[in-house]
Backbone as CSV, one residue per row, in Angstrom:
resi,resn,N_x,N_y,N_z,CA_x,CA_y,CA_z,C_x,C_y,C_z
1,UNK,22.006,-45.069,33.795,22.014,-44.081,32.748,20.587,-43.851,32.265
2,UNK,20.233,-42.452,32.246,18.697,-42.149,31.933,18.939,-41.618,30.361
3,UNK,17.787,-41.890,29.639,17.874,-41.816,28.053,17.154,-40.538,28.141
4,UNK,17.390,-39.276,27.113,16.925,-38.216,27.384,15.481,-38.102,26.563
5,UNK,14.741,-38.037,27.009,13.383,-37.927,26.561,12.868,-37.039,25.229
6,UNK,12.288,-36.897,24.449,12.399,-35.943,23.271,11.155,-34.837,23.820
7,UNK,11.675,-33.993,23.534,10.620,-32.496,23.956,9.367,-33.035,23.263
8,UNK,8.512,-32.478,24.283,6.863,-32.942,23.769,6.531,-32.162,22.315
9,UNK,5.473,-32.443,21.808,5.603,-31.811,20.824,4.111,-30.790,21.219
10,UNK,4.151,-29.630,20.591,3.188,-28.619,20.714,1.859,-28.847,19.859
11,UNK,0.725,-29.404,20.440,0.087,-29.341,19.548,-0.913,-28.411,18.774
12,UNK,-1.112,-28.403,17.952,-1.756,-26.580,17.366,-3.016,-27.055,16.554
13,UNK,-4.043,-26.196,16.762,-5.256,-26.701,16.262,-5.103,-26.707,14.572
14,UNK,-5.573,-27.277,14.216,-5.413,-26.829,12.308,-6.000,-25.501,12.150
15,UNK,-6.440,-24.610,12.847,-6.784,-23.175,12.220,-5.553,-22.399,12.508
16,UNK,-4.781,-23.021,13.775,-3.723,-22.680,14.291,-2.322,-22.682,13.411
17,UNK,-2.119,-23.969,12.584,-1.421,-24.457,11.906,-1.423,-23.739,10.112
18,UNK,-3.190,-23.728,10.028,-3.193,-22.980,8.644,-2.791,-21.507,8.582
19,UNK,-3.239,-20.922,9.838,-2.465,-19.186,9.746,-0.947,-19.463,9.708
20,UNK,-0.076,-20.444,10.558,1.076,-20.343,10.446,1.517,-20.612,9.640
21,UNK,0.960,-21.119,8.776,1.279,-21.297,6.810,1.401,-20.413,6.336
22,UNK,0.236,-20.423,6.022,0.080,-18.743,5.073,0.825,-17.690,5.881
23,UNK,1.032,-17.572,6.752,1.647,-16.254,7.441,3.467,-16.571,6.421
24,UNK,3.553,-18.235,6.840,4.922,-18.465,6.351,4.912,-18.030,4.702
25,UNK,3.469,-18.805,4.225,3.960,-17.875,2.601,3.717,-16.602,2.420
26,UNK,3.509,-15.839,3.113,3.609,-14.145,3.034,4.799,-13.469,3.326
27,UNK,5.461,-14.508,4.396,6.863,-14.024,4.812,7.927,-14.550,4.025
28,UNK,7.648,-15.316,2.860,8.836,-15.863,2.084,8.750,-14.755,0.983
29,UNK,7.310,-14.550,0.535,6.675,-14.115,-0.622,7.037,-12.795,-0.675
30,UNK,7.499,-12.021,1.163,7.353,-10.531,0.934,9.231,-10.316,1.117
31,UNK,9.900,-11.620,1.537,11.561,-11.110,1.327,12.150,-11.340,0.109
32,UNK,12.405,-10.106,-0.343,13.634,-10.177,-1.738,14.837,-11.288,-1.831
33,UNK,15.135,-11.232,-0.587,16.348,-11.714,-0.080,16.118,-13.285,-0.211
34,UNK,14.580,-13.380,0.517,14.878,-14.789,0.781,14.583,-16.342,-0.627
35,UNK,14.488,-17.530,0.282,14.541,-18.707,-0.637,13.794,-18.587,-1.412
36,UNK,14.075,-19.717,-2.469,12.403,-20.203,-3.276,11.608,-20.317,-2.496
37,UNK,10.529,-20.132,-3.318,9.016,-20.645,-2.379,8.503,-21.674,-2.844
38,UNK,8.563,-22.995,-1.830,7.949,-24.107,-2.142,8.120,-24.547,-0.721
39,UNK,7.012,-25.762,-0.682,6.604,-26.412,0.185,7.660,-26.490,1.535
40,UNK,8.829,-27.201,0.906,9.747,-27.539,2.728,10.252,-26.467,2.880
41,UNK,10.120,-25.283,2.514,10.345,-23.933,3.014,9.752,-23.427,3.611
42,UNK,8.217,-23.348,3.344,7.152,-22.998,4.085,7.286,-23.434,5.240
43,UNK,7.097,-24.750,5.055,7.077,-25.842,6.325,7.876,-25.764,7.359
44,UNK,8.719,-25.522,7.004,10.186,-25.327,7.730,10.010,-23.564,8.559
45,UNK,9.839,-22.646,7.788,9.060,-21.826,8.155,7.711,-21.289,9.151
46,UNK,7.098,-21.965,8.786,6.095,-22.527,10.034,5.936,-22.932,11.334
47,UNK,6.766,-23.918,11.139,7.037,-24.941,12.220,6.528,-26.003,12.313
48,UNK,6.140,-26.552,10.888,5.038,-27.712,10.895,5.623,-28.528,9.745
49,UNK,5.804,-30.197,9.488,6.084,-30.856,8.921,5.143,-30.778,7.730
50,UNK,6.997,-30.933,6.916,6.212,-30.750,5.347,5.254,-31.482,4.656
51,UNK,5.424,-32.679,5.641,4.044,-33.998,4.886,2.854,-33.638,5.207
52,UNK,2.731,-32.051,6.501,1.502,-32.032,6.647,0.896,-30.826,5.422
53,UNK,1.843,-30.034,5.510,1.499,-29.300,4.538,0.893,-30.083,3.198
54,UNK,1.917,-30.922,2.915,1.270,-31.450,1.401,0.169,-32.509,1.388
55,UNK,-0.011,-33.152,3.065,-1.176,-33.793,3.382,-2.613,-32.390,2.904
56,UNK,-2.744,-31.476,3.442,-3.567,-30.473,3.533,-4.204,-29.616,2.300
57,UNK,-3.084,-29.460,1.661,-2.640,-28.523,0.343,-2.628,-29.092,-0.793
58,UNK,-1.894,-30.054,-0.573,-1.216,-31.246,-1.778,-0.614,-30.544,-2.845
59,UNK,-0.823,-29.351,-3.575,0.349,-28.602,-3.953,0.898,-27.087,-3.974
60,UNK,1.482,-26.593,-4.370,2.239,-25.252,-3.654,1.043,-24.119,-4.557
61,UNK,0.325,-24.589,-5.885,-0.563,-23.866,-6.099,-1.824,-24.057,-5.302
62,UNK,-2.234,-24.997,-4.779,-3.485,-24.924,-3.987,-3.302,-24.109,-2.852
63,UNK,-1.605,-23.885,-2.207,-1.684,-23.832,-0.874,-1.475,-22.033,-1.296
64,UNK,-0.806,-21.470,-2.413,-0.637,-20.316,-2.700,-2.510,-19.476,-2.850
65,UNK,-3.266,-20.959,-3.704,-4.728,-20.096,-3.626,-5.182,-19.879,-2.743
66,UNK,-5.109,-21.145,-1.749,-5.500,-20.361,-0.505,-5.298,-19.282,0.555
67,UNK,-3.794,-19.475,0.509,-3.320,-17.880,1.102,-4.493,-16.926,0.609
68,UNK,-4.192,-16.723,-0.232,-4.743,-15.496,-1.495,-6.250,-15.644,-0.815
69,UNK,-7.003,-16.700,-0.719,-8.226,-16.151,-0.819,-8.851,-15.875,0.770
70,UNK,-7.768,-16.605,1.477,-8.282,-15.665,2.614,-7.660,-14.536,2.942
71,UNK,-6.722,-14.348,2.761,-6.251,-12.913,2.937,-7.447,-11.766,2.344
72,UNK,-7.987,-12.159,1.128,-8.538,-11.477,0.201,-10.127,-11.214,0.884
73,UNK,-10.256,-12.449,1.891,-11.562,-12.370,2.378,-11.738,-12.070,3.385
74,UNK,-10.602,-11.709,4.346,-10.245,-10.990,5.623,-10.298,-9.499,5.193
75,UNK,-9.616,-9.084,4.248,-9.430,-8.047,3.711,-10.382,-7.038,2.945
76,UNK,-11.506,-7.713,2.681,-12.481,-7.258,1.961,-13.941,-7.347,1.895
77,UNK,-13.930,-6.700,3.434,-15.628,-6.741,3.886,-16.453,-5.834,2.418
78,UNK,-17.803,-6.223,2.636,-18.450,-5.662,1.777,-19.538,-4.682,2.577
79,UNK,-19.026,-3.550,2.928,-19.508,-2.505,3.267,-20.762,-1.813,2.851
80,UNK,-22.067,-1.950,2.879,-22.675,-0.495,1.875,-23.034,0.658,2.646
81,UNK,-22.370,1.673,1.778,-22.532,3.233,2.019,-23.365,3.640,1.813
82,UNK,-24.434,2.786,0.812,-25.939,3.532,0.538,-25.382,4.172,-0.855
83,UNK,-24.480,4.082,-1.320,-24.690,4.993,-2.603,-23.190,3.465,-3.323
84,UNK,-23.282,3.692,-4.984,-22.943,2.922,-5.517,-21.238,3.709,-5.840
85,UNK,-21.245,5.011,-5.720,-19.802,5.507,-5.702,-19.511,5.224,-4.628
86,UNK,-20.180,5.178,-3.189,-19.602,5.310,-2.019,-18.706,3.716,-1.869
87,UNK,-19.732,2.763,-2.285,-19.366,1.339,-2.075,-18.315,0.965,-3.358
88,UNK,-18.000,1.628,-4.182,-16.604,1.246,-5.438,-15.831,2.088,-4.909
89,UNK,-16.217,3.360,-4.129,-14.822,4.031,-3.567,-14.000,3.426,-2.418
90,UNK,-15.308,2.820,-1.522,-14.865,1.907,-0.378,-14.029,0.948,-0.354
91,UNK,-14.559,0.186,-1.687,-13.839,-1.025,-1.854,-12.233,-0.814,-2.765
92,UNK,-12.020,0.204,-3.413,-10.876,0.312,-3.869,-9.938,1.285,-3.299
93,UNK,-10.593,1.876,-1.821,-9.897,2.094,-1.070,-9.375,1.161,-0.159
94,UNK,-9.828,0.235,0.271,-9.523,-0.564,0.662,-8.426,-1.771,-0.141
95,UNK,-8.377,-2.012,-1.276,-7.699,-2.709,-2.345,-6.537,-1.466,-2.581
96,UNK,-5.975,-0.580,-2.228,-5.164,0.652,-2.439,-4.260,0.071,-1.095
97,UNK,-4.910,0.383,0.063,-4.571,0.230,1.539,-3.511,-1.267,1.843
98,UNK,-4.703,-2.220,0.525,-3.604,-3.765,1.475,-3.018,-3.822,0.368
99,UNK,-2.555,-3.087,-1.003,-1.820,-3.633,-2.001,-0.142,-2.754,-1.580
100,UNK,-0.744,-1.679,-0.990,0.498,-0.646,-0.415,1.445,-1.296,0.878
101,UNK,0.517,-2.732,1.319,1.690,-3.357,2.435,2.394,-3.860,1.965
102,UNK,3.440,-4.634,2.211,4.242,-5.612,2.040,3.642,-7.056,2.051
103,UNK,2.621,-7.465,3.047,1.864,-8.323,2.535,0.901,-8.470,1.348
104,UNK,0.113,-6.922,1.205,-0.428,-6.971,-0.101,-0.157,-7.393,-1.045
105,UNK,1.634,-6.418,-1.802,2.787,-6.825,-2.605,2.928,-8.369,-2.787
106,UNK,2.709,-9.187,-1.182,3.190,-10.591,-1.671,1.929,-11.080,-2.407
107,UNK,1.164,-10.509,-1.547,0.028,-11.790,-2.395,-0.288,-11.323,-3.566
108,UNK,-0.462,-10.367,-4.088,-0.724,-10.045,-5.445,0.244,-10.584,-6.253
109,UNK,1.758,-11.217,-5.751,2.519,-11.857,-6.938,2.192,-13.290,-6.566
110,UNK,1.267,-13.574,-5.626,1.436,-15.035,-5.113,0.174,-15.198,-6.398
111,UNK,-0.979,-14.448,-6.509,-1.685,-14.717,-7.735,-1.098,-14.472,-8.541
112,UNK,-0.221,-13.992,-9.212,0.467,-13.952,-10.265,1.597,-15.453,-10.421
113,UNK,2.238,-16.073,-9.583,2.706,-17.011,-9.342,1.937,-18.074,-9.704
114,UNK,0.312,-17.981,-8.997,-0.220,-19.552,-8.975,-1.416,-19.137,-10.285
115,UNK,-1.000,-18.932,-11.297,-1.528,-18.623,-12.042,-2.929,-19.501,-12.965
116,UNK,-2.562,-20.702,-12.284,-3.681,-22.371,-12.889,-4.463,-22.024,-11.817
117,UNK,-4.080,-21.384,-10.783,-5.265,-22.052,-9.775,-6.170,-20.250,-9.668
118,UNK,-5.549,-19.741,-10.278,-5.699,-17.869,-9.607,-7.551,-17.857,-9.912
119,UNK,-7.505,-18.387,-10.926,-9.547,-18.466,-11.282,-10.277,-18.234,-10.655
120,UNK,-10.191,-19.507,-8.984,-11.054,-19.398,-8.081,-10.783,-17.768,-7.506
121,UNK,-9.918,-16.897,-7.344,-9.708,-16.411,-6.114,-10.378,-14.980,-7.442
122,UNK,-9.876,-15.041,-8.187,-10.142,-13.894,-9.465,-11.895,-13.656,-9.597
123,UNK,-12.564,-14.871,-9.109,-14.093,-15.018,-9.654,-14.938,-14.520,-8.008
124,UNK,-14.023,-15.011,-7.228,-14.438,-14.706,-5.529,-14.048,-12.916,-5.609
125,UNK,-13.351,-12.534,-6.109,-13.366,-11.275,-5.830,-14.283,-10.177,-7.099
126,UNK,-14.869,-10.828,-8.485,-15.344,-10.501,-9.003,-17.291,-10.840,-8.757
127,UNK,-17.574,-11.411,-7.746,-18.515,-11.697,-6.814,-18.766,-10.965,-5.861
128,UNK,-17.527,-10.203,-5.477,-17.833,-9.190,-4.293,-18.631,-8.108,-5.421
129,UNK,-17.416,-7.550,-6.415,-18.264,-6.430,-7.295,-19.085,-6.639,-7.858
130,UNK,-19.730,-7.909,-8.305,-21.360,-7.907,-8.565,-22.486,-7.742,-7.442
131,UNK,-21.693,-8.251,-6.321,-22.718,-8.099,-4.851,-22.562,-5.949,-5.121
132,UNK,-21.819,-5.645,-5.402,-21.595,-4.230,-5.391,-22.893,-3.694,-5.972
133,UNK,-22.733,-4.270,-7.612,-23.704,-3.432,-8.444,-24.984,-3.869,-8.705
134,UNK,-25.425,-5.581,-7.698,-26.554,-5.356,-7.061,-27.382,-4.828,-6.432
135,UNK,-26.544,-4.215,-5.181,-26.955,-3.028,-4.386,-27.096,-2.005,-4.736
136,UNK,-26.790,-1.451,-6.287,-26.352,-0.081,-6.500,-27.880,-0.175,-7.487
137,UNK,-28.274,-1.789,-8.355,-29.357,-1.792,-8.624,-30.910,-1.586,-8.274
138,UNK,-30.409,-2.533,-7.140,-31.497,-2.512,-5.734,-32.112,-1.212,-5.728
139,UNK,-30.965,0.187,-5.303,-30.920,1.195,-4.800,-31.619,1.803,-6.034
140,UNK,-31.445,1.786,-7.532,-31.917,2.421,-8.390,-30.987,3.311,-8.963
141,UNK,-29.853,2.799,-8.639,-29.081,3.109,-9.376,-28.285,2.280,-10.133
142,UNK,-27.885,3.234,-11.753,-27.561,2.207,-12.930,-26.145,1.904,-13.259
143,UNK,-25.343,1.188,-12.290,-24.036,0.521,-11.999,-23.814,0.273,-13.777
144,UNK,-22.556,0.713,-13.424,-21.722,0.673,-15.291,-21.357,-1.267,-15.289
145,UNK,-21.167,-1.738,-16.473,-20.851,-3.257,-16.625,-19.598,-3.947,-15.797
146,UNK,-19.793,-5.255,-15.349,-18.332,-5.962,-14.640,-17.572,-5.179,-15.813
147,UNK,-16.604,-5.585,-16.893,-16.132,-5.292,-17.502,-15.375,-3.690,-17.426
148,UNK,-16.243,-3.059,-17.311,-16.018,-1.374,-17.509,-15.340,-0.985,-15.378
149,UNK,-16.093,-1.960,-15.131,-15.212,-1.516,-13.979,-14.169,-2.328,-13.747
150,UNK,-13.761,-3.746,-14.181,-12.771,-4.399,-14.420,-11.587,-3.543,-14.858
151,UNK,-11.842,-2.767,-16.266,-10.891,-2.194,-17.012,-10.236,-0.527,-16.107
152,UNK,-11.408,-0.141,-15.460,-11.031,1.412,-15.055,-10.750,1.621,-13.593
153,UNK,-11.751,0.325,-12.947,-10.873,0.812,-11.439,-10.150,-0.495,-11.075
154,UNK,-10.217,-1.780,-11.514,-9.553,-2.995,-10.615,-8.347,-3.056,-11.593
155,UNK,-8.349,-2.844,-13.110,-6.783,-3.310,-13.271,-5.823,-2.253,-13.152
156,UNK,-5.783,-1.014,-12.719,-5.121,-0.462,-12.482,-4.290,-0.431,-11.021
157,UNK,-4.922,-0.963,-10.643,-3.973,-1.312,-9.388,-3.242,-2.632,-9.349
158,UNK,-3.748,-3.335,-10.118,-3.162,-4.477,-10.287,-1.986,-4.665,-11.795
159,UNK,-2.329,-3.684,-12.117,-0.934,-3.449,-12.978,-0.169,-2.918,-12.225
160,UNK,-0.536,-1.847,-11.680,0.691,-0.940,-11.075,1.590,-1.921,-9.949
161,UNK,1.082,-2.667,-9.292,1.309,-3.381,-8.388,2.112,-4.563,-8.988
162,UNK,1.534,-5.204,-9.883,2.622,-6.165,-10.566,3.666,-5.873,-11.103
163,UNK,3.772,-4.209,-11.950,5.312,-4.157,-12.618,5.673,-3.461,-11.564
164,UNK,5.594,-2.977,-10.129,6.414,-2.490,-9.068,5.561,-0.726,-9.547
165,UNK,4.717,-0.264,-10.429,4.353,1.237,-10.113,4.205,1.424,-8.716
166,UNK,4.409,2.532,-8.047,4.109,2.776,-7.286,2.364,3.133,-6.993
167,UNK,1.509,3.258,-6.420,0.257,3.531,-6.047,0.132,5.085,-5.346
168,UNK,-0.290,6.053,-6.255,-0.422,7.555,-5.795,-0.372,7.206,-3.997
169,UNK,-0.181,8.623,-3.551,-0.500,7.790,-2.150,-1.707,8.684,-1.549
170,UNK,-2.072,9.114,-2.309,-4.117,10.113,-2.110,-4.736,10.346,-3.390
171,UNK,-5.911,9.920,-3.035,-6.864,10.595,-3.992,-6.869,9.404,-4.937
172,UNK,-6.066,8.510,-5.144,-5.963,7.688,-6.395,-7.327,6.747,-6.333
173,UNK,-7.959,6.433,-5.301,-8.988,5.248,-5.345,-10.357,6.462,-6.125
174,UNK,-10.518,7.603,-5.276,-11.559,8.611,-6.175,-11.173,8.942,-7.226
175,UNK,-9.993,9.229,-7.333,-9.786,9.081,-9.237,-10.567,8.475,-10.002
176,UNK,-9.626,7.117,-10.028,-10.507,6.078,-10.237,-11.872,5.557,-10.617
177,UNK,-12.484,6.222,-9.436,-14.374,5.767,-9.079,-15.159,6.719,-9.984
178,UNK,-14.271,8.654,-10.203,-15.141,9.135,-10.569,-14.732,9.197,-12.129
179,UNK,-13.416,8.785,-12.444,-13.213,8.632,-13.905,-14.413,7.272,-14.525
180,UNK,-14.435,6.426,-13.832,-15.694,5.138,-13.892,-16.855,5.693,-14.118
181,UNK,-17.240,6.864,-13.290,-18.582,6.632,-13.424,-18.994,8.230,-13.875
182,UNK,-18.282,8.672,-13.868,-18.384,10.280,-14.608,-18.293,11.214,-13.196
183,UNK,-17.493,12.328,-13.815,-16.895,13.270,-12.259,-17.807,14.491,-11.900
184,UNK,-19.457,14.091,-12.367,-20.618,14.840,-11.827,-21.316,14.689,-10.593
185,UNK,-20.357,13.173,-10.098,-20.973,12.400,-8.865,-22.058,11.349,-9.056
186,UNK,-22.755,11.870,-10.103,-24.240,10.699,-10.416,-24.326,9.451,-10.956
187,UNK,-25.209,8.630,-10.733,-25.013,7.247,-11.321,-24.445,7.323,-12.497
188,UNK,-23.795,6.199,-12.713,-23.088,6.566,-14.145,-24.170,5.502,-15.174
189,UNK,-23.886,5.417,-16.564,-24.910,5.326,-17.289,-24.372,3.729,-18.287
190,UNK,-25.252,2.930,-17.991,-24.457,1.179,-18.690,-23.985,1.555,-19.648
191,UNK,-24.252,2.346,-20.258,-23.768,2.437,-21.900,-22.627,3.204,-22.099
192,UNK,-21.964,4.264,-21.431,-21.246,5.058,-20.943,-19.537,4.044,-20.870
C-alpha cells in the first residue's frame, strides 16, 4: 500500500505573494456581496496562509495601508506638463480615472476603513502635490496654498466618492483646476 503524497506546494516570491494580497483586499473591498474583511479572508483569498499574512502585516490596518499606498503609487506618476494647471489638471485627472473603477471605489473606503493608519498614505499623497507646486515655483509660477488646493480640487472627489456621488463623467477634473486657480488660465495668486 503506497501513502499518497501531498501536492507540492507552489512557491511564490514575496512580491508575488504581496500582489496576491492586496489584489485579495481589493477583491473583497470591491464586492457588496461579499465577507468581512479581515485577515483569514484575505488569506484564504489569496492563496496564502493566514500566519503569513499576519507574519508580514501583523494587522488588517497595516496590511489595508499598504494596499492603499501602493496602489496610490502605481497610480500616480508625477508627470510635468511644464505649466502648473497642466500638472493639477494631470493629476486630478488621473485621481477622477482610478476613483471611477471599482478598484478605485475599494481603496478609497479601504482609507476610510483604516483610518489610524490612513496618515502615512494621506501625507505620501500630499507630497506628490507639494512636489507639484514646487515645480510650478521653480517655473515662476505662484501655485495657490496645500490647503486651498486640498479644499477645491482633492476633497471633492473624495467626498463624492465616499458618500457614493457619482463623479461628472467630463470636464469635472478642469472644473476643478480652473475654479482653483481662476478660469483666465494664469497662475493663480497665494492670496486668492
Amino acid at each position: 500500500m503506497t501513502q499518497k503524497q501531498p501536492a507540492p506546494r507552489i512557491r511564490r516570491s514575496p512580491e508575488q505573494v504581496r500582489a496576491a494580497v492586496h489584489q485579495a483586499v481589493v477583491d473583497l473591498l470591491s464586492d457588496p456581496e461579499g465577507e468581512d474583511l479581515n485577515i483569514p479572508a484575505i488569506a484564504q483569498r489569496a492563496g496564502v496562509n493566514h500566519t503569513s499574512v499576519y507574519r508580514r502585516w501583523g494587522t488588517l490596518d497595516t496590511l489595508l495601508a499598504d494596499t492603499v499606498t501602493t496602489r496610490l503609487e502605481r497610480d500616480s506618476p508625477l508627470n510635468d506638463t511644464g505649466t502648473l494647471r497642466g500638472d493639477l489638471t494631470a493629476w486630478a485627472e488621473a485621481s477622477v480615472a482610478s476613483m471611477r473603477t471599482p478598484e478605485g471605489r475599494a481603496l478609497v473606503r479601504a482609507v476610510v476603513l483604516s483610518i489610524p493608519s490612513s496618515a502615512r498614505q494621506f501625507q505620501r499623497r500630499m507630497r506628490s502635490i507639494e512636489q507639484i507646486r514646487e515645480r510650478a515655483t521653480a517655473r515662476g509660477e505662484d501655485p495657490p496654498p496645500l490647503e486651498q488646493i486640498l479644499d477645491q480640487l482633492v476633497a471633492p472627489f473624495y467626498i463624492r466618492t465616499i458618500f457614493g456621488i457619482g463623479l461628472p463623467d467630463t470636464g469635472y477634473p478642469q472644473l476643478l483646476v480652473d475654479r482653483l486657480l481662476g478660469s483666465a488660465g494664469g497662475p493663480a495668486s497665494a492670496s486668492a
